[in-house]
TORSE-344884 format. One record per residue (C-alpha): x, y, z; residue in three letters. Coordinates in steps of 0.05 Angstrom, whole numbers, padded with zeros to 5 digits, always signed. Layout:
XYZala
...
This chain:
+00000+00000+00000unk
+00033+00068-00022unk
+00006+00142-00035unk
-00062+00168+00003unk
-00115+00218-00035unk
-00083+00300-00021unk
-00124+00325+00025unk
-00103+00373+00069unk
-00031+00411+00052unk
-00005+00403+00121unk
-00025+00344+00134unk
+00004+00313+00065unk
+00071+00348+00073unk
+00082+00287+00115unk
+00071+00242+00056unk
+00122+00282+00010unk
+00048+00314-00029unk
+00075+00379-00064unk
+00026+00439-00042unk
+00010+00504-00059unk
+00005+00583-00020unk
-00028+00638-00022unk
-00013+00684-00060unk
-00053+00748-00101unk
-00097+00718-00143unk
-00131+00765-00204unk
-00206+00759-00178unk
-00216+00748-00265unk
-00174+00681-00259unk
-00217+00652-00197unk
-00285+00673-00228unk
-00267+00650-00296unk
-00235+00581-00271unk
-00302+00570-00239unk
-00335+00573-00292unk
-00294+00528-00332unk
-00299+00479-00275unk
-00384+00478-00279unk
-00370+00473-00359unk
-00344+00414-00343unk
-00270+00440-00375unk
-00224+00407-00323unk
-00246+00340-00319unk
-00183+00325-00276unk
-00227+00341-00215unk
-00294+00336-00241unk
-00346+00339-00182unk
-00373+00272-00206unk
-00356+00212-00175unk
-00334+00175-00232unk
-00262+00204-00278unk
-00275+00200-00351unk
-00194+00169-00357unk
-00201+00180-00430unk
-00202+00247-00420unk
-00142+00254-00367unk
-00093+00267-00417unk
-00024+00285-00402unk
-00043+00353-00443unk
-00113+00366-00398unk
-00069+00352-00331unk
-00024+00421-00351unk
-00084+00465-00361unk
-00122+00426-00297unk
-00059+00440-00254unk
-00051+00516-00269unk
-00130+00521-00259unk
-00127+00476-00193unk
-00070+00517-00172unk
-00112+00585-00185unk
-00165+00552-00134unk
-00116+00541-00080unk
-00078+00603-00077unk
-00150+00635-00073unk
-00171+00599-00017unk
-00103+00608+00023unk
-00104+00692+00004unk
-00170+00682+00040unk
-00144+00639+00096unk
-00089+00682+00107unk
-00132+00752+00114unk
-00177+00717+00178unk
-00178+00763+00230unk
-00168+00728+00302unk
-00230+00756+00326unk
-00271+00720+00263unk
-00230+00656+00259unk
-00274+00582+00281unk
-00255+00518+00259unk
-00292+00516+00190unk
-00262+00583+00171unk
-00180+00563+00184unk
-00177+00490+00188unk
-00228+00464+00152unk
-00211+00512+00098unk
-00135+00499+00098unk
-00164+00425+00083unk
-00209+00440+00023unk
-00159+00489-00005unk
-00124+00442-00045unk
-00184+00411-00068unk
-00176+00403-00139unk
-00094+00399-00131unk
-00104+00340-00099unk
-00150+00307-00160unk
-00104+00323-00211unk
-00038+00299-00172unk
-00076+00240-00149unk
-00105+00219-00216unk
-00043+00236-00258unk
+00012+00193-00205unk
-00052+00134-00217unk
-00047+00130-00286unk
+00028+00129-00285unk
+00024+00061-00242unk
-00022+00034-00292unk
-00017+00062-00357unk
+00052+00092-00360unk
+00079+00128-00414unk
+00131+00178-00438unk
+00082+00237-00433unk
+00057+00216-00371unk
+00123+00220-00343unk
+00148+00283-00387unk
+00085+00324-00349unk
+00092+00295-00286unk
+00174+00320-00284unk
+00150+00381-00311unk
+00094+00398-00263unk
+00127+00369-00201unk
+00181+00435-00191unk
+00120+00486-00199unk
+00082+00439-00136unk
+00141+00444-00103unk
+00154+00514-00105unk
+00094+00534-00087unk
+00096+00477-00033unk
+00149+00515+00000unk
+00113+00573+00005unk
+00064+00559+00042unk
+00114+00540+00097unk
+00141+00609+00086unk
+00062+00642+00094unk
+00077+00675+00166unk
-00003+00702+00147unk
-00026+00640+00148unk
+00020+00608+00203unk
+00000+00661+00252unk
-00084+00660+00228unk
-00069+00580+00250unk
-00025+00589+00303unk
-00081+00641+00334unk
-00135+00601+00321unk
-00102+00542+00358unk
-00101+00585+00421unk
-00179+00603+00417unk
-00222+00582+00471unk
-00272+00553+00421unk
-00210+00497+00408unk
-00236+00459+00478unk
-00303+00452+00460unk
-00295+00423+00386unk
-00307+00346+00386unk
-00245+00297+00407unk
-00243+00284+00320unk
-00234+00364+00307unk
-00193+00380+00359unk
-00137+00317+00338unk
-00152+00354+00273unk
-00130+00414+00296unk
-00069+00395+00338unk
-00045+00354+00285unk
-00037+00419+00238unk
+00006+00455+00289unk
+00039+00396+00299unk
+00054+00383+00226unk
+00066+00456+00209unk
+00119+00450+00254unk
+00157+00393+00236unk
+00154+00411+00167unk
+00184+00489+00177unk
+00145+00529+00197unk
+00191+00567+00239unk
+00252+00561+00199unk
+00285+00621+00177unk
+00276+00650+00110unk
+00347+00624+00087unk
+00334+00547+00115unk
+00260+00545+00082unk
+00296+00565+00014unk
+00340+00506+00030unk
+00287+00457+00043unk
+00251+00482-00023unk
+00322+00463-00056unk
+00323+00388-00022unk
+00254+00378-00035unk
+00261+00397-00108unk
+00318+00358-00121unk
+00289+00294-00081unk
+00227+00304-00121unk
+00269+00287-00194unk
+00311+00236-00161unk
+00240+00197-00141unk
+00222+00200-00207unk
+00287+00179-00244unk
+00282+00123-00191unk
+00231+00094-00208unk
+00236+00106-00283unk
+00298+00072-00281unk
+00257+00014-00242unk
+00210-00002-00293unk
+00249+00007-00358unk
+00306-00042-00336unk
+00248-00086-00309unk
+00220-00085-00383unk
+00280-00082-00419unk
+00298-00144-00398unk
+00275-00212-00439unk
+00291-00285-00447unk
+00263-00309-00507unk
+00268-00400-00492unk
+00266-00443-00560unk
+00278-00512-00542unk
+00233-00532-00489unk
+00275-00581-00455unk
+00303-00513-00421unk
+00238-00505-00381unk
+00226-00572-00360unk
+00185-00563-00296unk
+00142-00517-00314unk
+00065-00532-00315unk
+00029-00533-00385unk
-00018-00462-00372unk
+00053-00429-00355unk
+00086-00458-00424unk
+00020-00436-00450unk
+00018-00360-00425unk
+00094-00355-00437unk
+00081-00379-00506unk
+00026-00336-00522unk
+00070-00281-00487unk
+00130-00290-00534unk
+00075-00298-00601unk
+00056-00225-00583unk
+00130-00190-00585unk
+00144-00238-00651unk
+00183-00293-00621unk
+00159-00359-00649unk
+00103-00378-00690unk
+00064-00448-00686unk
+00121-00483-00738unk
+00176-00467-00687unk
+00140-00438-00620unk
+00188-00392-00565unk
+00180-00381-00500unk
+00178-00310-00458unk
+00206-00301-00388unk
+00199-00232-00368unk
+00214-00205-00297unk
+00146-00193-00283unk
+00132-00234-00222unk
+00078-00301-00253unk
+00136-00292-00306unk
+00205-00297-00267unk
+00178-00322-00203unk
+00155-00382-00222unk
+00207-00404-00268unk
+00254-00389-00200unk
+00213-00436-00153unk
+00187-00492-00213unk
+00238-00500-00270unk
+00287-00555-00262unk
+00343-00529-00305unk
+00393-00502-00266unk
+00418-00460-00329unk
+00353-00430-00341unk
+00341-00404-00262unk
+00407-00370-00265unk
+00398-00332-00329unk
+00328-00312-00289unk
+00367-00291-00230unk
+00419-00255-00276unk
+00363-00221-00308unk
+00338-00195-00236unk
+00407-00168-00222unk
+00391-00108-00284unk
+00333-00075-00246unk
+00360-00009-00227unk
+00434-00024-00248unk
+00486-00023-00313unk
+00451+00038-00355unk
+00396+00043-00315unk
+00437+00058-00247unk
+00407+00077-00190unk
+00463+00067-00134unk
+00474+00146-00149unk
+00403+00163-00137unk
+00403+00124-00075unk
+00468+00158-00044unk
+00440+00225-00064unk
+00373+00213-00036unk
+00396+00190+00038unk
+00448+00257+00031unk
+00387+00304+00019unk
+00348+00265+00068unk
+00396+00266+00122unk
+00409+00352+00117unk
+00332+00349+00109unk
+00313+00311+00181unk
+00371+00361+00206unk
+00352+00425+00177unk
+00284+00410+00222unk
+00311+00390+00277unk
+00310+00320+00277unk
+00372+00269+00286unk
+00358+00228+00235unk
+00318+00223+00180unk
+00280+00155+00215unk
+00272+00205+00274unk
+00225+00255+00228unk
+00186+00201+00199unk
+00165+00162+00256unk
+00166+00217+00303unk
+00088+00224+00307unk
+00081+00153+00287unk
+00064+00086+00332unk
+00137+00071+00353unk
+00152+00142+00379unk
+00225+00144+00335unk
+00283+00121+00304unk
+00317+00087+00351unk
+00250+00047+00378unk
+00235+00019+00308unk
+00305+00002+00301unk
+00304-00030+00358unk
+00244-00064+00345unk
+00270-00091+00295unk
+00334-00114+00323unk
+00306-00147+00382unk
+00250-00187+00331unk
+00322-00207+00298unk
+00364-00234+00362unk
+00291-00273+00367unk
+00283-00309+00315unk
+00359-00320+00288unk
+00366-00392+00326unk
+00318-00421+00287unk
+00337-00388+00226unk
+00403-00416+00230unk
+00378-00485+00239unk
+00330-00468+00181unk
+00393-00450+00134unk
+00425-00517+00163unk
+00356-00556+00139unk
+00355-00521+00078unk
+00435-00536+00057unk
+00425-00598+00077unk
+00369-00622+00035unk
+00412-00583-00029unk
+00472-00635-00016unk
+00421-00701-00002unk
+00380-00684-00072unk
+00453-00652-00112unk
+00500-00710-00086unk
+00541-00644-00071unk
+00565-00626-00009unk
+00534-00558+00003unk
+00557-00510+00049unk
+00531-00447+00005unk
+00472-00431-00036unk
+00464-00406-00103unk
+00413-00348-00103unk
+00382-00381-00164unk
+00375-00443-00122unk
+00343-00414-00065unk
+00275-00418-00083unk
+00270-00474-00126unk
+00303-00516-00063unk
+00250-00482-00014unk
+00200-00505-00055unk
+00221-00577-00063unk
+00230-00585+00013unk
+00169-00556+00026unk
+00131-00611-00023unk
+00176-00665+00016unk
+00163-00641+00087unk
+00080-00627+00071unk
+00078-00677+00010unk
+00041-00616-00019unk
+00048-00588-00091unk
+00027-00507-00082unk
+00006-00510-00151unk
-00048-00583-00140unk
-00093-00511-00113unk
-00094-00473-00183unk
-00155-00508-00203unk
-00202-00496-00136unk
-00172-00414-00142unk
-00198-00383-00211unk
-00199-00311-00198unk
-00281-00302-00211unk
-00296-00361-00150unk
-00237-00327-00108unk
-00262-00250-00113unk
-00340-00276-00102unk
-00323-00322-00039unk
-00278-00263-00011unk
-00344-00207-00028unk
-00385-00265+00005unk
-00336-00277+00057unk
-00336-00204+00092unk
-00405-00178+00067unk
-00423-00228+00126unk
-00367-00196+00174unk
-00378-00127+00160unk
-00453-00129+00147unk
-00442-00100+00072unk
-00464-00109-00002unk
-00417-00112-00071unk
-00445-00096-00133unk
-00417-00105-00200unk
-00421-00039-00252unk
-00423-00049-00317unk
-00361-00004-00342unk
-00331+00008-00414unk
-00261+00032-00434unk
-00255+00087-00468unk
-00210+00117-00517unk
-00206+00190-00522unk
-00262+00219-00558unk
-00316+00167-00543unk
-00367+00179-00490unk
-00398+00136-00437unk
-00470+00101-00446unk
-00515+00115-00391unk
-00496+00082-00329unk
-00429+00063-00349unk
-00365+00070-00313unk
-00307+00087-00356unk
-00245+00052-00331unk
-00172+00055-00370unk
-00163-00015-00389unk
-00222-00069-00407unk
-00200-00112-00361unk
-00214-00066-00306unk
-00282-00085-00268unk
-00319-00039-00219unk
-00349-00058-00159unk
-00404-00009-00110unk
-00403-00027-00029unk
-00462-00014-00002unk
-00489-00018+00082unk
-00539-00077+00092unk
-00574-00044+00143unk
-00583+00024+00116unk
-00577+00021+00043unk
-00524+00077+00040unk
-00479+00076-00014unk
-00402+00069+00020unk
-00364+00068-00038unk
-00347+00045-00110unk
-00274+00017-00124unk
-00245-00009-00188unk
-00204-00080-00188unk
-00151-00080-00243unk
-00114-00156-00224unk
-00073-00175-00289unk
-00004-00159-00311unk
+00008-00124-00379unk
+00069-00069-00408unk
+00065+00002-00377unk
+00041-00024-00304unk
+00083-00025-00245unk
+00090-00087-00217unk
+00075-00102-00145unk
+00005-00091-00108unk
-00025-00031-00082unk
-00093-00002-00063unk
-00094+00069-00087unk
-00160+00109-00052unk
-00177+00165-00104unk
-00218+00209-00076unk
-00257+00206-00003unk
-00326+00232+00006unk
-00339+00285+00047unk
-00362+00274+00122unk
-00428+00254+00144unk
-00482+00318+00168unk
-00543+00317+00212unk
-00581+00301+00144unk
-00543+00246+00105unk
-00489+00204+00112unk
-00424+00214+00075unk
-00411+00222+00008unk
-00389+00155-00025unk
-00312+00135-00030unk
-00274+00108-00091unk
-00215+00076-00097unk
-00166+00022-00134unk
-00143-00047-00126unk
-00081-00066-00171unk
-00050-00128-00180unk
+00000-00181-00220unk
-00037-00242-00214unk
-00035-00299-00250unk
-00076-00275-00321unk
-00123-00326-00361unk
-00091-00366-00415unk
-00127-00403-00478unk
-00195-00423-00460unk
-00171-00427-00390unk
-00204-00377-00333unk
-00143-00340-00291unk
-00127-00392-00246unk
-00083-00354-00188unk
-00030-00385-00146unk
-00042-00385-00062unk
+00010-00331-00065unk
-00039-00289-00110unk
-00097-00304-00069unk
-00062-00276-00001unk
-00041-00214-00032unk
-00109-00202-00067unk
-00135-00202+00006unk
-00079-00164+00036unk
-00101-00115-00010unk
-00174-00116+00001unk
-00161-00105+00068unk
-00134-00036+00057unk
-00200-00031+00021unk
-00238-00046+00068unk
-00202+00013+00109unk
-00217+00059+00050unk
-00293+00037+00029unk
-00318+00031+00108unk
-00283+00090+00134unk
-00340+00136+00166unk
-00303+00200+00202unk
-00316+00271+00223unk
-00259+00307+00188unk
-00249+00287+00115unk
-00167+00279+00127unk
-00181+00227+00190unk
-00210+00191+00126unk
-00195+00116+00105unk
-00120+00100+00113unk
-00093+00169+00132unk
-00063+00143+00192unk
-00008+00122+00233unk
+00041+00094+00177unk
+00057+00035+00226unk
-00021+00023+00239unk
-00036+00022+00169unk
-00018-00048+00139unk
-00056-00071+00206unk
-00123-00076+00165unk
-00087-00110+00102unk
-00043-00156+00146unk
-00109-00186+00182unk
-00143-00193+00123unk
-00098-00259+00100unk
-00117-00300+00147unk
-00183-00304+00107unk
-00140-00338+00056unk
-00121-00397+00099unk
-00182-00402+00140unk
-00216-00480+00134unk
-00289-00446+00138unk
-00266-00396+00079unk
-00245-00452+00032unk
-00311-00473+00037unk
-00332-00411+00009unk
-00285-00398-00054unk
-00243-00459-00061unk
-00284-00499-00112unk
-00256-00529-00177unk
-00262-00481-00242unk
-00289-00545-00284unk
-00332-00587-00249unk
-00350-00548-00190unk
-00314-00603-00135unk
-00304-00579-00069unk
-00225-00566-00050unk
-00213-00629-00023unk
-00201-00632+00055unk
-00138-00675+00053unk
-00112-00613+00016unk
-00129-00553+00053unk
-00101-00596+00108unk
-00028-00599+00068unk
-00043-00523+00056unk
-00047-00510+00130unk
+00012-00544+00156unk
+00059-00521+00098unk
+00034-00448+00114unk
+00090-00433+00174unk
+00147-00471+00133unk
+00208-00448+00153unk
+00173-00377+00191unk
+00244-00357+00214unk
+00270-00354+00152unk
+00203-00320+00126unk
+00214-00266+00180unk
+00280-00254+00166unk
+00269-00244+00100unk
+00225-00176+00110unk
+00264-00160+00175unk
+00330-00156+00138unk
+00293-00098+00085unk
+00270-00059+00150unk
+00343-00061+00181unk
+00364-00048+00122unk
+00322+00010+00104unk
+00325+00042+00177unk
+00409+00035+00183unk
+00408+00080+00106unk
+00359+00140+00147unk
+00399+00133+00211unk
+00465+00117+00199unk
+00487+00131+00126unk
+00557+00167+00138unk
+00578+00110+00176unk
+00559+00050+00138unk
+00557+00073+00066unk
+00571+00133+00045unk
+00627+00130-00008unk
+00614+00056-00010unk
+00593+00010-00067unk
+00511+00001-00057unk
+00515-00075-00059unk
+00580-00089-00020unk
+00552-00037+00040unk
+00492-00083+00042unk
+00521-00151+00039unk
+00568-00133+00090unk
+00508-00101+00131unk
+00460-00162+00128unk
+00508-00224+00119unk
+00494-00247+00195unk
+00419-00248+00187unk
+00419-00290+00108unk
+00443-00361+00087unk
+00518-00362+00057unk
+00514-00356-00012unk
+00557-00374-00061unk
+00560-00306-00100unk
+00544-00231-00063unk
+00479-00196-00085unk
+00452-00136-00115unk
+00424-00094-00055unk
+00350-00092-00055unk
+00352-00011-00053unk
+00369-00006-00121unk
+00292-00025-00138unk
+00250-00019-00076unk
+00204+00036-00094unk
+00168+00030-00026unk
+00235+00064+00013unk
+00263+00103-00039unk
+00201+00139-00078unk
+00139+00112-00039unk
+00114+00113+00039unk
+00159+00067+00069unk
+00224+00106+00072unk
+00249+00092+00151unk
+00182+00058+00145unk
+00193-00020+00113unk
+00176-00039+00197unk
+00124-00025+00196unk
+00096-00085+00157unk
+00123-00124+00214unk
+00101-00082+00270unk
+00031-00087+00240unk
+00043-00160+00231unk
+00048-00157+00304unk
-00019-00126+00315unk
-00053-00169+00268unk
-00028-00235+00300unk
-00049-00212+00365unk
-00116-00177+00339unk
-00136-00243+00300unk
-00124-00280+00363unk
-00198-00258+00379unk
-00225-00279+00311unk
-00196-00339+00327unk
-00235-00351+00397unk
-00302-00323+00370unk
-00302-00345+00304unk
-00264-00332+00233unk
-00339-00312+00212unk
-00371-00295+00269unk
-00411-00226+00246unk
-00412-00190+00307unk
-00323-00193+00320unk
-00331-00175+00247unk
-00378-00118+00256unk
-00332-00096+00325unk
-00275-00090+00273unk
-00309-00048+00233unk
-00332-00007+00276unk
-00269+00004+00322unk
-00218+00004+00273unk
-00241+00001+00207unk
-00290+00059+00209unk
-00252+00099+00246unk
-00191+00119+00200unk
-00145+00172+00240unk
-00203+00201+00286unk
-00164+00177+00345unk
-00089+00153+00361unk
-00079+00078+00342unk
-00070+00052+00406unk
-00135+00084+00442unk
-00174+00046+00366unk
-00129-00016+00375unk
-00146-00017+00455unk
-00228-00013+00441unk
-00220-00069+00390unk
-00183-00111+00436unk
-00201-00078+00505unk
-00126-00085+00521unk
-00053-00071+00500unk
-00023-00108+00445unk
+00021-00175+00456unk
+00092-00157+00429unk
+00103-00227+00416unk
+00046-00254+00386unk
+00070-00267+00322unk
+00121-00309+00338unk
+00080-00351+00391unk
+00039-00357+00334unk
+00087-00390+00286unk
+00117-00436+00346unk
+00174-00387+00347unk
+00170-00359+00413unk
+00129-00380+00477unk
């Protein structure tokens, strides 16, 4: 999960969200904007809730960005002129939250369709408009008009009695103002302006570099004997794969590996030619290195970060991120994540041992290292040895139709709700809608409306775009796209929309997309951020959905997967595509015990990213800077991986999450949240994976709630106690 909707300019400062200022605005411009916006002219924030994408053009997001921009520099000029004596809480803070109203559409909606439609122009206008965001960004910091009409208003009597919801709102502004500048001098906000504007390009050659070496990269197989291992829909989908780019033809057929994950993944963990995996693995090593290099970016990014966290005051750049945030610092989530290490690394060392082992009894070799191209095809075989379980016997009982009806069917019952399929069309520019259609930007998109069983009320409407294809980042995400605004005494709140994107497995001849386990827990992993998004019900619009704690928010998303594994869940999706046969028992049961295979090795794995990730932000001078990327990060992690044979690329050269998305000092938090979600399915687990009204509690305490209160007071109601710090590991037999 990466990027929330712009909501309030403060409050997205946080999030890296370029911003805009007040500043004289020709009274001609604002009028005559307006009137282009009920024209329907700028149909980058249209009022309706439904984008036309066909007509978000790369050319309509430079004339809806100037006009957006008009719009918010009119509302701050007014902002800023509030006498003390007039100011309340819908005139200062509730304004500074609408005035980037339309800013917030069009960076929203243009960063979307860069993640799933990317192109040249997309990028070109996005490079282009990102220094003007910026700029004004910084000025808003340098607004002492508007600082002191907030700072004032802070102070006002009136503050006590606004609800518990308004007033968090309202220290949160002071509090964010504040730790992004506020009170800087004039010469250190013009160097923060510089750092930010600089960062800004870096992010986006970053991840430019990302996914042209991930596409650039092929490997085109003509004799099939190089792929034995392989299942026939995989030979069929990389067949069909290479027909399209001109490889092959049905005389003498080719095969396509590309490094998109159903692609490279599986030949990594299936096929049984050595030769073949480590081409694969080669392969991985160009994402983000030879001419697509980002080492430099890197190094420059944790330099401007470092003088950035210092220029306001903070230690470390960890410390400014996760200073307002769940673990209270840098040195807590390192420590976190230290301590979680030290925990788990006896039985990760007898994993490794297992794991080597098993390499020399099926080689003949001794083994004492491990090939990285090895790793997972070895995994996999011990796994079907141990569990006498075959991961891919479950393709057949997981098409994606059965798996996304059982999961709607699944938590309609929990959280007492109702999907409903849209019809949609995609639409090239030019064309319009029929009545009643959604427009989407791909035909394979499909549109869903959530709707309250009790009351009727319309939650939300999100789209679900699953399959791979060129131009669209790989990975998972939910991306919310615009949040309703708040409930009155009259109606409830306006409805939310949103995205879920995925990689899955795609169809394949006359063959339904049949998804791997692995698909089916991320695709609920994801629909539990969601959830967060569609059932979010709060007071102030920027409390909404996922705006909160960054180490609270995977909490939603993490819980969510146990839906995948559940007994009484299989029993709702897990049916065979052909003849409609129930998954059989004997199965599920192989599924179950396999699930905790090697869990120190599992936890490592992500543990070993967060260290990572939180040693660049806090201590960058000491253990890289003027070293090479990858030899820094071997060196850094070797005592917490298995020996291998060769040294690795370092994972920072294409982790987008750290470098251009959420997660930078942040990567714990997936395993803090992993901590909560252990612990808070603990009382799923004694009242019931389906039992409505635990479901309904959830909802209510956490899910509805968004960032209307701290996490630990929402986390505390669920559970009507503190969290267990160790009951993730008790719950994969790893600690007591």
């Amino acid at each position: 999960m990466n990027n929330q909707v712009f909501l309030s300019s403060i409050l997205c400062a946080l999030l890296g969200v370029p911003q805009v200022v007040a500043e004289q605005v020709v009274p001609q411009q604002v009028a005559a904007v307006q009137q282009a916006i009920q024209a329907g002219e700028h149909p980058f924030f249209d009022k309706g809730l439904y984008p036309d994408w066909s007509k978000l053009t790369p050319a309509q997001a430079r004339i809806d960005s100037a006009a957006a921009m008009v719009m918010a520099r009119h509302r701050l000029e007014q902002l800023s002129n509030i006498r003390p004596e007039e100011a309340t809480f819908e005139n200062t803070f509730l304004a500074l939250e609408q005035a980037e109203e339309e800013l917030g559409s069009v960076q929203n909606r243009l960063y979307h369709l860069k993640t799933v439609a990317d192109s040249e122009e997309l990028r070109k206008v996005q490079e282009e408009l990102m220094p003007e965001w910026n700029a004004l960004g910084a000025e808003v910091l340098a607004n002492e008009k508007i600082w002191a009409v907030l700072r004032n208003a802070a102070a006002q009597p009136w503050v006590k009695e606004l609800s518990p919801a308004r007033q968090r709102f309202v220290e949160q502004i002071i509090q964010n103002f504040q730790d992004q500048g506020a009170d800087l001098s004039p010469e250190q906000k013009a160097r923060k302006k510089a750092i930010e504007d600089e960062m800004s390009l870096l992010q986006l050659e970053f991840g430019k570099n990302v996914q042209d070496s991930t596409e650039a990269w092929e490997l085109i197989i003509t004799d099939p004997s190089q792929l034995e291992g392989m299942s026939a829909d995989w030979m069929e989908k990389a067949r069909e794969d290479a027909r399209k780019r001109i490889h092959g033809d049905d005389t003498a057929p080719a095969w396509r590996i590309s490094l998109q994950s159903a692609s490279y993944g599986e030949v990594m963990r299936y096929c049984k030619v050595e030769a073949t995996r480590k081409a694969c693995w080669e392969g991985a090593r160009t994402i983000g290195s030879g001419q697509y290099d980002n080492a430099r970016i890197v190094a420059r990014i944790m330099e401007l970060r470092h003088e950035l966290a210092e220029l306001q005051g903070f230690e470390t750049y960890a410390d400014l991120t996760t200073s307002r945030r769940m673990v209270g610092g840098g040195r807590n989530a390192l420590k976190f994540v230290d301590d979680m290490m030290q925990k788990v690394k006896p039985a990760f060392d007898a994993e490794c041992q297992q794991l080597l082992d098993f390499v020399t009894r099926r080689t003949g070799r001794v083994t004492t290292a491990m090939n990285h191209w090895d790793r997972a095809y070895y995994m996999r075989e011990l796994a079907e040895e141990l569990y006498e379980f075959d991961a891919e016997s479950l393709r057949p009982y997981l098409s994606s139709k059965q798996l996304v009806d059982g999961m709607f069917n699944i938590f309609s019952n929990l959280y007492g709700i109702s999907f409903t399929e849209l019809p949609s069309q995609c639409l090239q520019e030019g064309e319009t809608a029929q009545p009643h259609v959604i427009p989407t930007w791909h035909p394979e998109v499909r549109v869903f409306a959530v709707s309250d069983d009790r009351t009727g009320y319309h939650l939300g409407t999100f789209y679900m775009d699953l399959f791979p294809r060129s131009g669209k980042r790989e990975g998972a995400w939910v991306m919310p796209l615009a949040y309703g605004n708040p409930a009155t005494e009259n109606k409830p709140h306006e409805p939310h929309l949103a995205c879920l994107v995925g990689n899955m497995t795609p169809a394949t001849g006359d063959k339904p997309a049949l998804l791997s386990h692995r698909d089916a827990v991320v695709l609920f992993h994801e629909f539990g951020h969601m959830m967060h998004c569609m059932l979010s019900d709060t007071e102030v619009k920027a409390h909404t959905g996922t705006s909160v704690a960054w180490d609270f928010v995977e909490l939603p998303s993490q819980i969510t997967e146990n839906w995948a594994w559940e007994p009484e869940a299989f029993a709702i999706f897990g049916y065979h595509y052909e003849n409609g046969d129930r998954m059989p028992d004997e199965l599920i049961s192989k599924l179950l015990a396999s699930r905790y295979f090697l869990p120190a090795t599992d936890n490592m794995g992500q543990l070993c990213v967060a260290k990572l990730d939180l040693e660049m932000h806090m201590n960058y001078d000491e253990k890289f800077k003027g070293k090479d990327l990858d030899a820094a990060t071997n060196e850094l992690l070797e005592p917490w991986q298995i020996k291998y044979t060769l040294p690795g690329v370092s994972i920072m050269r294409r982790l987008r999450h750290c470098i251009t998305g959420g997660y930078s000092a942040g990567y714990y938090s997936y395993k803090w949240a992993e901590v909560l979600a252990a612990d808070a399915y603990s009382r799923f687990q004694k009242e019931g994976a389906l039992n409505r009204r635990t479901g309904q509690d959830f909802r209510s305490e956490i899910l509805s709630k968004g960032d209307s209160a701290s996490a630990a007071e929402l986390y505390r109601n669920f559970m009507g106690r503190e969290p267990n710090p160790d009951a993730l590991l008790q719950s994969q037999g790893l600690c007591k």
